[in-house]
N, C-alpha and C positions, 0 to 999 in steps of 0.2 A: 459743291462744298469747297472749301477754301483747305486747307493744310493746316489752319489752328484749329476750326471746328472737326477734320478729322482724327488730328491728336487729342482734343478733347473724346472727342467718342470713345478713339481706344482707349482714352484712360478709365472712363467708366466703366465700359465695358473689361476691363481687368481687374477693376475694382472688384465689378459684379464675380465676376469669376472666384476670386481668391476669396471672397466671403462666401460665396457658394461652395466652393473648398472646404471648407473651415467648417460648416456647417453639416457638411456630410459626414469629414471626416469625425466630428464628435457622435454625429449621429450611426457613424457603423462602429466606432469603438465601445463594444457591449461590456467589456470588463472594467474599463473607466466609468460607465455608466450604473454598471452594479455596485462597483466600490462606493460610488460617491452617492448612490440609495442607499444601499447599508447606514451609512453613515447619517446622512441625514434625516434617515425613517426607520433608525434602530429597534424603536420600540413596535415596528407593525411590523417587522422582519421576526425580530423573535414571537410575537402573539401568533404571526403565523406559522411558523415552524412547530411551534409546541402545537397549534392545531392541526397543521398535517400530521405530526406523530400518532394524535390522539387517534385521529381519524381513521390511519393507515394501521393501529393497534388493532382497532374494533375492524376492521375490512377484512383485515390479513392473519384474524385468528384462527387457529382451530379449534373444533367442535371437540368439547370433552367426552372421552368415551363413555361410559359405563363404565362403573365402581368393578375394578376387580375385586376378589375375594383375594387377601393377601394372606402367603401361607406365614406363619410365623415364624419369627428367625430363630435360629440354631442357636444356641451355645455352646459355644467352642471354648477347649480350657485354656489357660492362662499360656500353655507351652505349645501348644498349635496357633496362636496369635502372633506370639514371640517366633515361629520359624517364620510364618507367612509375613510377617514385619521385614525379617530378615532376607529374604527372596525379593519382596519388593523394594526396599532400599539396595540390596544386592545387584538389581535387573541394571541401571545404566553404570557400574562400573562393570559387569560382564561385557555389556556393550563395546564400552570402552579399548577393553582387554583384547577381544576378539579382533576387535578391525586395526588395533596394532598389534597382530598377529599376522593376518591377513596381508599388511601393507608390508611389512618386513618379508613375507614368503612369496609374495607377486614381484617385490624389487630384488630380490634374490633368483628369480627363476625369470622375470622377464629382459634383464638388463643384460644385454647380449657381448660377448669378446671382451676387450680390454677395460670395458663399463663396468662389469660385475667385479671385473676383479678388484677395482678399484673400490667399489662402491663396499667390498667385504672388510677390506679397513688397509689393503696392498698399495704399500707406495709403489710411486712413478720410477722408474729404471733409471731418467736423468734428471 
């Protein structure tokens, strides 16, 4: 082989290469590959999802017990509603309250020497 036909060769042969490159690489990029199905098979992406839903409803139900007998509700008067209102609106400002209670009595008691005092509202000496 002469030296033009063996630079011809390598040129093909890196031709081949870098298209064989090219070809892989779109072929293992699976996210550029799902984007651009989305996009161009919109419509069999959503028929199929609404039919996996459907599918995975009816597979993944549970079975209805048996009808309890339900006992019938109470009636409670007008001023036992109005406290229990108040308790349950009440519950996250106690919350509240409590754990800045809490945080004020741990940074009081864990903040140790010249930390606490300062931290009690004691200016600096200089």
């Amino acid at each position: 082989m002469t030296l033009a036909e063996l630079v011809r060769v390598s040129e093909a042969s890196r031709l081949r290469l870098t298209e064989s490159h090219a070809h892989m690489k779109r072929a293992l990029d699976v996210p550029a590959r799902l984007k651009s199905s989305l996009m161009q098979k919109t419509g069999k992406w959503l028929t199929g999802s609404v039919a996996a839903g459907i599918a995975a409803s009816f597979l993944l139900r549970k079975k209805k017990a048996a009808a309890k007998v339900q006992e019938p509700k109470r009636q409670r008067g007008f001023l036992v509603g109005l406290v229990l209102l108040i308790f349950r609106m009440g519950k996250p400002l106690a919350k509240v309250y409590v754990t800045k209670l809490l945080k004020d009595y741990l940074r009081a008691h864990l903040v140790s020497g010249s930390q606490r005092r300062f931290a009690l509202g004691e200016t600096r000496p200089y």
